[in-house]
N, C-alpha and C positions, 0 to 999 in steps of 0.2 A: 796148260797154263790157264788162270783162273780170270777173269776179266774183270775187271774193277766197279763195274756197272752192274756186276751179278748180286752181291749182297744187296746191294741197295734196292732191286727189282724183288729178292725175297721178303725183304722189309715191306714195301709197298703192296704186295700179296697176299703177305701176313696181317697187317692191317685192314684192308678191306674186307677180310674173311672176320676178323677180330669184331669189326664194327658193323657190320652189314649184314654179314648172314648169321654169328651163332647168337643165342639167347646171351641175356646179359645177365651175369651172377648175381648182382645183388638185386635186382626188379621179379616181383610173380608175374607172371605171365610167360607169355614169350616174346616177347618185345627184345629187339635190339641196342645196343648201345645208341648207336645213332639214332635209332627212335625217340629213346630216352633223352637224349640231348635234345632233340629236337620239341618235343613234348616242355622241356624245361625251360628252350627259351622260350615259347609262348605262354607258359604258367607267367613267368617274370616281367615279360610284357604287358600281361594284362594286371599283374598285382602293381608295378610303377603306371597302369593309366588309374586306377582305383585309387592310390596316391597323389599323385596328382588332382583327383578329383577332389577329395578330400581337401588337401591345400589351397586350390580353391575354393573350396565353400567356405573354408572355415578362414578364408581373410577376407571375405565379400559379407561373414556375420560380422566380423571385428570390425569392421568401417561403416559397419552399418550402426552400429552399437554405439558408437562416440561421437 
């Protein structure tokens, strides 16, 4: 008899293997998924502080202007 906790142990085995160790298909290199994520949220990060920067400067010319 099969244990109900088994599928969901190959899921979570399957996964980790998925994200962590093999190359990721669509990226050159050999970078992994999870690297890749991780790589992306720091691009996003730093492109909303550069925005931010931006928005500020350019409401500190506007007040300055009038």
């Amino acid at each position: 008899m099969q244990r109900l906790d088994q599928p969901q142990e190959f899921v979570d085995s399957f996964d980790l293997i998925r994200n962590l160790q093999r190359p990721h298909q669509a990226v050159l290199g050999r970078i992994t998924p999870q690297q890749s994520w991780d790589a992306t949220a720091q691009i996003v990060a730093a492109y909303a502080e550069q925005v931010d920067d931006a928005i500020s400067n350019s409401e500190a010319v506007t007040r300055t202007e009038h």
